[in-house]
C-alpha positions as CSV (number, residue, x, y, z in Angstrom):
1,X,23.4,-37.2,4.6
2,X,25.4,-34.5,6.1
3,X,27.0,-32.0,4.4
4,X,30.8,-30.6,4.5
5,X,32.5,-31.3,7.8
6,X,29.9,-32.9,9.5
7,X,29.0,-35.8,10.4
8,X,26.5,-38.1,9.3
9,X,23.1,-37.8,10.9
10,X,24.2,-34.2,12.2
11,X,21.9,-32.8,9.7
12,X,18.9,-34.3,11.5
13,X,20.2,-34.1,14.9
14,X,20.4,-29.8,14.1
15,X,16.7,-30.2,12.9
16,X,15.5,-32.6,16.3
17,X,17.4,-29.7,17.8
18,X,15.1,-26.9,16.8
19,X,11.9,-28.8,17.0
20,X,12.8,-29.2,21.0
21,X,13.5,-25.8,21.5
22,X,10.5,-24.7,20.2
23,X,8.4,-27.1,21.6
24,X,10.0,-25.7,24.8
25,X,8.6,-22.3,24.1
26,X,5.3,-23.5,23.7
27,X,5.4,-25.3,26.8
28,X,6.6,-22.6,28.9
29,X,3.8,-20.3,27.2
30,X,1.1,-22.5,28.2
31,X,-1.2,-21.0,31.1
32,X,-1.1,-22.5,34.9
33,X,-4.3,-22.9,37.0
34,X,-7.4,-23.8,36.9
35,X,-9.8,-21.7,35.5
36,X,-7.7,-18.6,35.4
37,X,-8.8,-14.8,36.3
38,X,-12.1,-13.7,35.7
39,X,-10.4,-10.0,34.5
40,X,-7.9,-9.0,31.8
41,X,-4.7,-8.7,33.9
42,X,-3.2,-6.3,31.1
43,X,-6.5,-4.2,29.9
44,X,-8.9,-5.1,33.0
45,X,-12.0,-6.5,30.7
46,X,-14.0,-9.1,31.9
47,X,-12.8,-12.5,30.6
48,X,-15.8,-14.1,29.0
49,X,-16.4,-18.1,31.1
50,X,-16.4,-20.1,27.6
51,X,-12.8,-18.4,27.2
52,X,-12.0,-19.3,30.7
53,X,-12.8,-22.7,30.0
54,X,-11.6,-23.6,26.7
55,X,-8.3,-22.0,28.2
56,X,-7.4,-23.3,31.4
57,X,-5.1,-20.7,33.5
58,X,-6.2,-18.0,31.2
59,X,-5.2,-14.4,32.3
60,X,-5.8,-12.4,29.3
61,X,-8.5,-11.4,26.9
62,X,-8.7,-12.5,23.2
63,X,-7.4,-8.8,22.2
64,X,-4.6,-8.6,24.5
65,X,-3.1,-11.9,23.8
66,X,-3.0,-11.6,20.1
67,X,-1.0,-8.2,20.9
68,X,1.2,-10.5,23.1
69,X,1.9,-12.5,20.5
70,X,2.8,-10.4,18.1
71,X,5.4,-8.9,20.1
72,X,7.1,-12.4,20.8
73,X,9.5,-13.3,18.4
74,X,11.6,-16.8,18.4
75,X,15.1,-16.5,18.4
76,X,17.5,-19.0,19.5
77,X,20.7,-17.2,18.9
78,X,22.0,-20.6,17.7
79,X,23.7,-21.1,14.2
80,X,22.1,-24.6,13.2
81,X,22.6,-24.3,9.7
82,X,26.5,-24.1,10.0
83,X,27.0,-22.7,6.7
84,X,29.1,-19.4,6.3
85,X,26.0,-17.6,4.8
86,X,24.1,-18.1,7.9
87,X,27.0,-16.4,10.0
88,X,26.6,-13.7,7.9
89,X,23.0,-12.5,8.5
């Protein structure tokens, strides 16, 4: 069911929408490589080898990727709900 000048099915096609963007961002988060770096490329800590292989292409410490991701915030600048108080925020 859509809602106001929509069409029908729009509702879940917004909703596909922003499940494929963010599984996007997660993809392009993802590490690259093999084992990764044996050192911290932001604090220059060893990188313990359990970490190193449970993460494949890892090239930060526990402690410096948490900060990472607290900085990173999702935003896709896109207006999916299409309702007027959405505009408005």
């Amino acid at each position: 069911m859509a809602g106001g000048w929509s069409r029908d099915g729009a509702v879940q096609d917004q909703i596909d929408a922003s499940v494929q963007d963010a599984v996007k961002l997660a993809r392009s988060r993802l590490p690259d490589g093999e084992k990764g770096s044996a050192d911290c490329e932001a604090c220059g800590t060893a990188i313990p080898d359990l970490r190193r292989k449970a993460v494949p292409g890892v090239r930060l410490c526990v402690r410096c990727q948490s900060a990472l991701e607290k900085q990173q915030t999702t935003h896709s600048g896109f207006n999916r709900r299409g309702s007027k108080d959405s505009q408005l925020k």
